[in-house]
C-alpha positions in Angstrom: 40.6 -7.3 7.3 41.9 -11.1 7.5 40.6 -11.5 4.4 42.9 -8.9 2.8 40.8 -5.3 2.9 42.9 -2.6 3.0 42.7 1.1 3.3 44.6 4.4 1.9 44.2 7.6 4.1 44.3 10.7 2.8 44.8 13.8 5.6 42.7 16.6 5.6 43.1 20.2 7.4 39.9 18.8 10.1 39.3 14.8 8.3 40.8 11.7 7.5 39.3 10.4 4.2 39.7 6.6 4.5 39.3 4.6 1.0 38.7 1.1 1.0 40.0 -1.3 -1.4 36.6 -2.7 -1.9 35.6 0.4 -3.2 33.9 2.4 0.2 34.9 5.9 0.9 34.8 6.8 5.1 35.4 10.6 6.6 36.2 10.5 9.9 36.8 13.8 12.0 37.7 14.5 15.5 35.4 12.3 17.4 33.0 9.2 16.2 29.7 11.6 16.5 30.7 13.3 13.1 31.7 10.5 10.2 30.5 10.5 6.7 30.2 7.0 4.7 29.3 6.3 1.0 27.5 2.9 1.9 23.8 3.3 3.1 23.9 3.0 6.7 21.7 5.2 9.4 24.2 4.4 12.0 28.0 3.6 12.4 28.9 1.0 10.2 31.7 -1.8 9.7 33.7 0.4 7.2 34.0 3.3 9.9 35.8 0.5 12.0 37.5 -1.0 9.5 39.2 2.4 8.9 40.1 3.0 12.3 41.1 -0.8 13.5 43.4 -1.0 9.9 45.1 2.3 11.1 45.4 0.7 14.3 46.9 -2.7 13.3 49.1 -1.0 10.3 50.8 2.3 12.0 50.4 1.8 15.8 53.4 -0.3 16.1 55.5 2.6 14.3 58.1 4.3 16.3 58.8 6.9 14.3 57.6 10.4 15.0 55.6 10.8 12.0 53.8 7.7 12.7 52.9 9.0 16.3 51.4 12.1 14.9 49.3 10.4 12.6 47.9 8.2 15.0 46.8 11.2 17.0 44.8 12.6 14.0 43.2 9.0 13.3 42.2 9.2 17.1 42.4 12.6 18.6 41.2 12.3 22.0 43.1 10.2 24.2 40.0 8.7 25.3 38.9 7.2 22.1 42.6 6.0 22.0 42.3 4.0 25.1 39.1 2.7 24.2 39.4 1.3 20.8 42.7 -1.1 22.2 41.0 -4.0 20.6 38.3 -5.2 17.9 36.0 -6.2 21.2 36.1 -2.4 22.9 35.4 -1.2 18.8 32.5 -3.5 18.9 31.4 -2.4 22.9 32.0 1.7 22.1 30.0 1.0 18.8 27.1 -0.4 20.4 27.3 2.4 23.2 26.9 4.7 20.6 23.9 3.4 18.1 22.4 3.0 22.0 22.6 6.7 22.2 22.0 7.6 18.7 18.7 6.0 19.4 17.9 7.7 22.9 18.0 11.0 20.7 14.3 10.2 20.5 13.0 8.5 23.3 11.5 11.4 24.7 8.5 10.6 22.6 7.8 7.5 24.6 9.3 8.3 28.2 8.4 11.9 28.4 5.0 13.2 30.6 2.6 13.4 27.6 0.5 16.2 29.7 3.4 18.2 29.4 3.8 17.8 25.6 0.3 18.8 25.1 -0.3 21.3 27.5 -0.5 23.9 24.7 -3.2 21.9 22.9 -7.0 23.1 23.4 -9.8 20.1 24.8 -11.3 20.5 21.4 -7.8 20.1 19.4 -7.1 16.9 21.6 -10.6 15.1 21.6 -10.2 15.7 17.6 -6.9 13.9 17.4 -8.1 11.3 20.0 -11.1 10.6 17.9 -9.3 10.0 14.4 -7.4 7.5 16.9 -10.6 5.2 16.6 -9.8 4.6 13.0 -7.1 2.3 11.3 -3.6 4.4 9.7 -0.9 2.5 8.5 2.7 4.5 9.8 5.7 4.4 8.5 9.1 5.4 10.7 12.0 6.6 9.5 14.6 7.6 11.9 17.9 9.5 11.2 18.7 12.6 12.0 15.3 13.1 12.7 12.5 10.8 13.9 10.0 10.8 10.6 6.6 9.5 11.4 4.5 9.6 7.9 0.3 8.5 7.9 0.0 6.6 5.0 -3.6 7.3 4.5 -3.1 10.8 4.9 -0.1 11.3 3.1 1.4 13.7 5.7 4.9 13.2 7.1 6.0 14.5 10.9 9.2 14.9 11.5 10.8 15.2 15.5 13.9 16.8 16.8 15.5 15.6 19.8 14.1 18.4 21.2 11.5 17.2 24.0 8.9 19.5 22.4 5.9 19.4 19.5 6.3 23.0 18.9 9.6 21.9 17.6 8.2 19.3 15.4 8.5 19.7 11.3 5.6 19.7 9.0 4.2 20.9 5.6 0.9 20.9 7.1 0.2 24.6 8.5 -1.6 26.4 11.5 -4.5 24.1 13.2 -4.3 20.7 11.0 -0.5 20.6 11.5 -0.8 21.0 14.4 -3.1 18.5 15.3 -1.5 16.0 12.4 1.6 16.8 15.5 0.1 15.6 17.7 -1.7 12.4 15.7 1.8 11.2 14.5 2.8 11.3 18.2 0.1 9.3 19.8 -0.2 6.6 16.8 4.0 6.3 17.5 3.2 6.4 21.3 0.4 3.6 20.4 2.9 1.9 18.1 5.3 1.4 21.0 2.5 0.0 23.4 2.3 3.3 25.7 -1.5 3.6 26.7 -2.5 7.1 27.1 -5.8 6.9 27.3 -6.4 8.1 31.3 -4.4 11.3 30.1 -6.1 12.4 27.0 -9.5 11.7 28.9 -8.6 14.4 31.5 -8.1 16.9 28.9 -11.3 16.5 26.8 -13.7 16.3 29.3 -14.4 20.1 31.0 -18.2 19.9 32.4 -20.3 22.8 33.4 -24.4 22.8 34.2 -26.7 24.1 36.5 -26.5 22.0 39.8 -29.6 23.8 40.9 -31.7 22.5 38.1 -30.4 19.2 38.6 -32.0 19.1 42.6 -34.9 20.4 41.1 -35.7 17.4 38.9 -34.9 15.0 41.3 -37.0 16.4 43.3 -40.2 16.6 41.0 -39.5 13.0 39.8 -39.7 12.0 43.7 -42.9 13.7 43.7 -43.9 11.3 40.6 -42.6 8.2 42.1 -44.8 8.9 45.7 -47.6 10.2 43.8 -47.9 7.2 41.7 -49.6 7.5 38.0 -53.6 6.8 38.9 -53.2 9.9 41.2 -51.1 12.4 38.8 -52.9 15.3 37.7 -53.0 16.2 33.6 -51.1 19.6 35.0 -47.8 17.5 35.4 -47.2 17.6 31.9 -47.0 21.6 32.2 -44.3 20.5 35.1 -42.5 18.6 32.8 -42.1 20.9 30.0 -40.6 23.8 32.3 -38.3 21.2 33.5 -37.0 20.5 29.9 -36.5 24.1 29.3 -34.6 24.8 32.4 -32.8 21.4 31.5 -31.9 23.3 28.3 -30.9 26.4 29.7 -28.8 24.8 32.6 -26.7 22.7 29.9 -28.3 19.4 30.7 -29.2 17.5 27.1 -29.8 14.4 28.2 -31.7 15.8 31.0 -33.8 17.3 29.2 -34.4 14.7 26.4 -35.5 12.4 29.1 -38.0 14.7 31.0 -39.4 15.1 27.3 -39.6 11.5 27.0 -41.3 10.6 30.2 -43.6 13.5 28.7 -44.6 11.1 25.6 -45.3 8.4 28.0 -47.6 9.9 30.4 -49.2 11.7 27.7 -49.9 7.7 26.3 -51.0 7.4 30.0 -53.3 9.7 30.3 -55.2 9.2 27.0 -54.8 5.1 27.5 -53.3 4.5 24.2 -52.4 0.4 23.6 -48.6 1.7 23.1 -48.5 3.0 27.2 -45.9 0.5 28.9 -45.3 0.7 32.5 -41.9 -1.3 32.0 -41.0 2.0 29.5 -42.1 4.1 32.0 -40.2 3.0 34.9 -37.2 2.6 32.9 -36.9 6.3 31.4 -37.9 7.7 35.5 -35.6 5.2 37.0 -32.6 6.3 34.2 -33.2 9.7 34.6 -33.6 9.7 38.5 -30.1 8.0 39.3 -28.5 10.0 36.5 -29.6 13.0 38.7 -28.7 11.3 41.7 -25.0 10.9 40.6 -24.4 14.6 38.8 -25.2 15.9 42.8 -22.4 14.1 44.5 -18.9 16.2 43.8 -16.7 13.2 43.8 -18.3 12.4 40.2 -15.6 12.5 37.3 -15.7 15.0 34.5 -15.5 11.9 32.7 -19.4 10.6 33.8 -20.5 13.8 34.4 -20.2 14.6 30.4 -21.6 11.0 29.7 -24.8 11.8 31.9 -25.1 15.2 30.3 -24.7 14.7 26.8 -24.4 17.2 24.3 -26.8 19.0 22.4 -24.8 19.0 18.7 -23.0 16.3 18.2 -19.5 16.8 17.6 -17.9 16.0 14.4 -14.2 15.5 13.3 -13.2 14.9 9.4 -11.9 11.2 8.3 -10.2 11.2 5.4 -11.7 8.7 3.4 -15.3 6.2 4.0 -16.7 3.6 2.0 -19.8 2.5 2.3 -22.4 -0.1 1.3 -26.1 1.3 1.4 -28.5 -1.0 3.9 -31.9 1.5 3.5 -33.5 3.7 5.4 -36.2 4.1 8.1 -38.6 6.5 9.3 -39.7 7.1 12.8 -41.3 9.4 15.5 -40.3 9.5 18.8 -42.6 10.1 22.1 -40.4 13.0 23.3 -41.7 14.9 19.6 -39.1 14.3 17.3 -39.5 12.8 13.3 -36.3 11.8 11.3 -35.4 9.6 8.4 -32.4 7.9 8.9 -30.1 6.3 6.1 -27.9 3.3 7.0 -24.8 1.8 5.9 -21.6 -0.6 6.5 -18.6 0.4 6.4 -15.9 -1.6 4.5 -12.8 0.4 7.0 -14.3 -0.5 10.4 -16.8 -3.0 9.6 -19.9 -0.8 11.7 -22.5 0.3 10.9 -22.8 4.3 9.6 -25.9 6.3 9.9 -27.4 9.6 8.4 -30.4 11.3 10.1 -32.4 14.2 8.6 -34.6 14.9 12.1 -37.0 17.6 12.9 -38.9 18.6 16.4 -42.6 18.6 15.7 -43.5 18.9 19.3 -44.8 22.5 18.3 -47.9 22.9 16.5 -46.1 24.9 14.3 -43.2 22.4 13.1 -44.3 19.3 10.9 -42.0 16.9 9.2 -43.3 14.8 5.5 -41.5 11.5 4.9 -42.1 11.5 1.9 -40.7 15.0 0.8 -37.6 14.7 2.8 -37.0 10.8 0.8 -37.4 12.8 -2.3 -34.8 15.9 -1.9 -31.5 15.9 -3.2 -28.4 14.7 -1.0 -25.9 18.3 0.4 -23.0 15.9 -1.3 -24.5 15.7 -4.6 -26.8 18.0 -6.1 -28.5 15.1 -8.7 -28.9 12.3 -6.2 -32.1 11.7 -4.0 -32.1 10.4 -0.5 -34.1 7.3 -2.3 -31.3 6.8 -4.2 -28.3 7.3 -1.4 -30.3 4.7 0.7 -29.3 1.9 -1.4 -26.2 3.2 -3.0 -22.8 1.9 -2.4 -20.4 5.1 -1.7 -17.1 6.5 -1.6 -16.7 9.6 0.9 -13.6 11.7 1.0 -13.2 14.0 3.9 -16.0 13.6 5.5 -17.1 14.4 9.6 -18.4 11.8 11.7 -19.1 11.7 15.0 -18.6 9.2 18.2 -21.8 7.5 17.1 -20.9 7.0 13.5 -23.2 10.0 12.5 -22.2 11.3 9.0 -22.1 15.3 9.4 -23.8 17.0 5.9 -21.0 19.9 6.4 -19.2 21.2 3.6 -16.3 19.7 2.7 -17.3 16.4 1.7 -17.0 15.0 -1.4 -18.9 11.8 -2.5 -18.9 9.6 -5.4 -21.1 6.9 -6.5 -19.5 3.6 -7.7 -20.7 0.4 -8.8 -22.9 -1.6 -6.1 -22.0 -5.0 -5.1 -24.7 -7.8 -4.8 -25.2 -7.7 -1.7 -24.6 -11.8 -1.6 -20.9 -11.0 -2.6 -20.1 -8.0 0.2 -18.6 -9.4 3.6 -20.9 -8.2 6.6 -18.9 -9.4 9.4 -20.6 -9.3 12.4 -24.1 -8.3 11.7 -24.5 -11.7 9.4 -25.7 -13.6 12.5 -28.1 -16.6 12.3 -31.4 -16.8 13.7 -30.4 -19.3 16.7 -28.1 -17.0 18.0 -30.8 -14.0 17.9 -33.1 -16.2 19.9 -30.9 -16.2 22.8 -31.8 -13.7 25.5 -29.7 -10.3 25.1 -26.5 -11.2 27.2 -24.9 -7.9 26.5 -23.2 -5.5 29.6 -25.3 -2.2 30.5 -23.4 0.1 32.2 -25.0 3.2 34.0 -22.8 6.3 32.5 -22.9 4.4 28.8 -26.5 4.6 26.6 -26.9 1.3 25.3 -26.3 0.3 21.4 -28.9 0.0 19.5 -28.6 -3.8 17.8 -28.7 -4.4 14.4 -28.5 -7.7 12.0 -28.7 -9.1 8.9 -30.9 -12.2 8.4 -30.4 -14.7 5.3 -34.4 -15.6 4.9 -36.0 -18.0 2.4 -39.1 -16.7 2.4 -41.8 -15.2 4.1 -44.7 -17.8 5.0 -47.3 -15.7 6.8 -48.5 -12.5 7.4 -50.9 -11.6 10.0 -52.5 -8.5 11.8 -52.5 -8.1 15.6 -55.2 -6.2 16.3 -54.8 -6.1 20.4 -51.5 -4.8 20.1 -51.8 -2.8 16.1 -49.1 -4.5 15.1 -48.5 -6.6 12.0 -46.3 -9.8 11.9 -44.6 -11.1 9.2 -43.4 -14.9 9.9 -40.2 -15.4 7.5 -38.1 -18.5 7.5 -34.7 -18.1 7.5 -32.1 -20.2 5.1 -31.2 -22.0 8.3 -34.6 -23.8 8.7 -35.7 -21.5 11.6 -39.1 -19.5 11.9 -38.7 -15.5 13.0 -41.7 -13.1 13.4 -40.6 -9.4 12.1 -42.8 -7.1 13.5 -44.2 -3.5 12.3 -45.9 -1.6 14.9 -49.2 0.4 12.9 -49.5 4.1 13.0 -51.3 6.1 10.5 -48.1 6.9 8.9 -48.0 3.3 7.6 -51.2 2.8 7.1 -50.7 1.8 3.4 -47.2 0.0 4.0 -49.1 -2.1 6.7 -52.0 -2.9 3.9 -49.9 -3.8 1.1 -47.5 -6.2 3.7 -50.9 -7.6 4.7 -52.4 -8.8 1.3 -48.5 -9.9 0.1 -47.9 -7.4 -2.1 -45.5 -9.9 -4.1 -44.2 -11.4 -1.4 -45.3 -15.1 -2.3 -42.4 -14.2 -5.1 -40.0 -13.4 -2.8 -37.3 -15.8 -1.9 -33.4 -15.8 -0.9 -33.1 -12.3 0.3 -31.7 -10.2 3.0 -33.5 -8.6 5.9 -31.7 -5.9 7.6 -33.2 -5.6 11.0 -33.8 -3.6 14.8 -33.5 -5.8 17.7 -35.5 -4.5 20.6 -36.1 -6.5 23.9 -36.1 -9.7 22.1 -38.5 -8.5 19.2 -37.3 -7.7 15.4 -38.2 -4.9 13.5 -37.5 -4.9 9.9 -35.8 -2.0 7.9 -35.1 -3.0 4.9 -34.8 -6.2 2.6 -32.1 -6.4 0.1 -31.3 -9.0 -3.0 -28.8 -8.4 -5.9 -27.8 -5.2 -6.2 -31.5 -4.0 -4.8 -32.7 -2.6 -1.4 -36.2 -2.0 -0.8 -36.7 0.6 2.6 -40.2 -1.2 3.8 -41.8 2.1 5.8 -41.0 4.4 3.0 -40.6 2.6 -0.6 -43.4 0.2 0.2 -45.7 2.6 2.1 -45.2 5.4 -0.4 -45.6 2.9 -3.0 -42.6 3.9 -5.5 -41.0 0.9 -5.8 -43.1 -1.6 -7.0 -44.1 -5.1 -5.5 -41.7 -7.0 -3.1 -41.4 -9.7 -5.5 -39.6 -7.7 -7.8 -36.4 -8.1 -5.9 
């Protein structure tokens, strides 16, 4: 205004329009929560003030009637009147009021976020609080309402003042705009540093299982622990086995996957196989034995009470988008009678490591499981690719389900495509590149008793493999690599007749006197190694199941 702006005002039957020599054009009306301006502002802006502090300086000293009743129009209320007296109340009533604008929406941080989602199922609100885990980019727009947009998704949420998500605007319909609702809220929530972790945790967990089953197992593994082993009679297995099925009937998966594994062991016992270990055995009895021991006290949270239990499906939840870098595939058995192949990969979004698992229950004679058909069949994502190829493939999933362990779900809706591989020397592993020195360290990492621990995993650089050698007290072969580092690291591969032929081509070289500057993807188990895979270039050979199917070719050929 000192520097010579002025304004014309044109009256209106409910608004002043208010042009500005420098071009603006204001509409003000009866009070400051209704004005219009042609510049972009969101909130009250310097030409809104101008209009009403030019009026001000210009007409208030007129005595005239007319000038009197167009002040009152300018600024109806006596109120506003009194308050805008100078350019320091203008500034003080202006701030006041952005203030306010912007309390429109803070509800969505201040308000009892039980309340907001009371209308939300457990499943709805452990699906949301899973797609938490991975990274969205939001963007916030606020203006006459509170626009929350995922980037990744593409799908925009848009809040009243309304304290309510029922209220809430978006394209998305029924169940997925719901929960995309609810996703936008909690990322803002996140955004603005409110933790709500203790309340989403009450709402997911809702445990139910058979208490009476429960006693009963603690009691029979009691029985085992007074009894001892050298006095246990062969009929325990039949114990054991009605134990798992009343596990599985009273809701108690975990239960009943460790009754079937103390079943493997003793059944190692009993026919004093080289693989029985009493350190395994006490382990799985003590596990099991104070998991029991906790689901009988009532004071136990749903929260450990669903940890101890487990699940018997895994439940999966759809990200939108995965890419991942293939890192083979292994084949195992367990003692509690289950076979799988699983596939692995890194993720380049989250930087972990993703698995697939095609399992099957052979603990009935009437079940059997071939590695070397189920390597061979086609992927459910695309109908020309084989599991041999997806091990060592480099991916791009769309909409696919995962679960809390990083288990990729072979439920429709996928889609997958295949793009170029990276050499596996240019890809950034993060964490799981780890030296050997570090490896050699004992295991410092945390157990806790209501968490299952992690399976470790690395990726060696190795120079070259300088000895091979057959343990015949133990069955198991050794490989002795070095590592680029200048360090010596025995991989170990425990014989079964499975392998037979991977452990006899590993033991006369098979190429591997060729084989330098690779990769070894690797199991770390109580301070042992077990290869997977090795990888070089754009080339991953699965040991168990290219090598000891013979498919592949010789090791060197990396």
């Amino acid at each position: 205004m000192d520097n010579g702006v002025s304004v014309q005002y044109t009256w209106n039957e409910s608004s002043v329009s208010c042009q500005l020599s420098d071009g603006t054009l204001c509409t003000l009306e009866s009070t400051l929560d209704h004005w219009d301006c042609s510049c972009p502002s969101d909130h009250i802006c310097k030409h809104v003030l101008i209009s009403i502090l030019y009026y001000q300086r210009e007409h208030q000293t007129d005595e005239d009637v007319t000038g009197q009743d167009m002040h009152a129009e300018a600024v109806p209320s006596s109120e506003a009147t009194d308050n805008i007296s100078n350019s320091s109340s203008i500034a003080m009533d202006t701030e006041e009021l952005t203030t306010g604008d912007e309390s429109r929406f803070r509800w969505m941080t201040e308000s009892d976020l039980s309340t907001l989602i009371k209308s939300y199922s457990s499943s709805m609100i452990e699906e949301v609080w899973f797609r938490l885990k991975y990274p969205e980019q939001i963007e916030v727009l606020e203006d006459s309402l509170l626009t929350v947009r995922l980037v990744r998704q593409d799908i925009e949420v848009s809040f009243t003042q309304e304290p309510s998500l029922a209220k809430a605007l978006c394209k998305v319909k029924q169940t997925a705009g719901n929960m995309a609702k609810l996703e936008a809220l909690l990322r803002y929530r996140r955004q603005q540093h409110v933790d709500d972790e203790n309340v989403l945790s009450g709402r997911v967990y809702d445990t139910k299982f058979s208490i009476q089953t429960v006693r009963e197992c603690r009691s029979m593994i009691a029985d085992l622990l007074k009894t001892g082993l050298a006095r246990l009679p062969q009929s325990y297995m039949a114990q054991l086995e009605t134990l798992a099925v009343a596990a599985h009937s009273g809701n108690l998966p975990d239960v009943e996957r460790s009754l079937r594994g103390i079943q493997g062991e003793l059944q190692l016992f009993f026919n004093r196989h080289i693989r029985f270990s009493m350190q395994t055995m006490l382990d799985r009895v003590s596990k099991l034995y104070l998991a029991l021991q906790v689901l009988e006290q009532e004071h136990t949270s749903a929260y450990m009470q669903s940890q101890l239990i487990g699940s018997f499906r895994s439940k999966y939840y759809t990200v939108p988008q995965l890419h991942l870098y293939g890192l083979g595939a292994d084949a195992w058995e367990t003692r509690s009678g289950y076979r799988g192949i699983t596939y692995y990969f890194y993720c380049y979004e989250d930087e972990e490591i993703y698995t697939y698992s095609d399992v099957r229950a052979v603990y009935y004679d009437d079940n059997s499981f071939s590695y070397a058909e189920h390597y061979g069949t086609f992927t459910p994502w695309l109908a020309n690719v084989t599991f041999r190829q997806f091990a060592g493939e480099e991916l791009q999933f769309q909409t696919v389900k995962v679960n809390n362990d990083r288990r990729l779900s072979s439920g429709e809706g996928a889609k997958l495509e295949l793009i170029t591989r990276t050499k596996v020397e240019d890809v950034n592993l993060g964490k799981y590149m780890q030296e050997a020195p570090s490896l050699l360290f004992e295991d410092s990492r945390t157990f806790e008793l209501f968490t299952n621990p992690k399976e470790r995993f690395a990726i060696l650089r190795v120079a070259r493999i300088v000895d091979h050698s057959f343990d015949k007290r133990t069955q198991q072969l050794i490989l002795t690599i070095e590592t680029e580092e200048g360090e010596l690291l025995p991989l170990t591969l425990p014989y079964s007749m499975d392998w037979q032929m991977m452990i006899q081509r590993l033991e006369s070289g098979y190429g591997a006197a060729s084989l330098e500057h690779f990769y070894a993807f690797v199991r770390i188990e109580q301070s042992n190694f077990y290869p997977i895979s090795f990888l070089k270039g754009q080339r991953v050979i699965s040991l168990k199941l290219d090598i000891g199917y013979g498919r592949t070719g010789r090791l060197g050929r990396l």
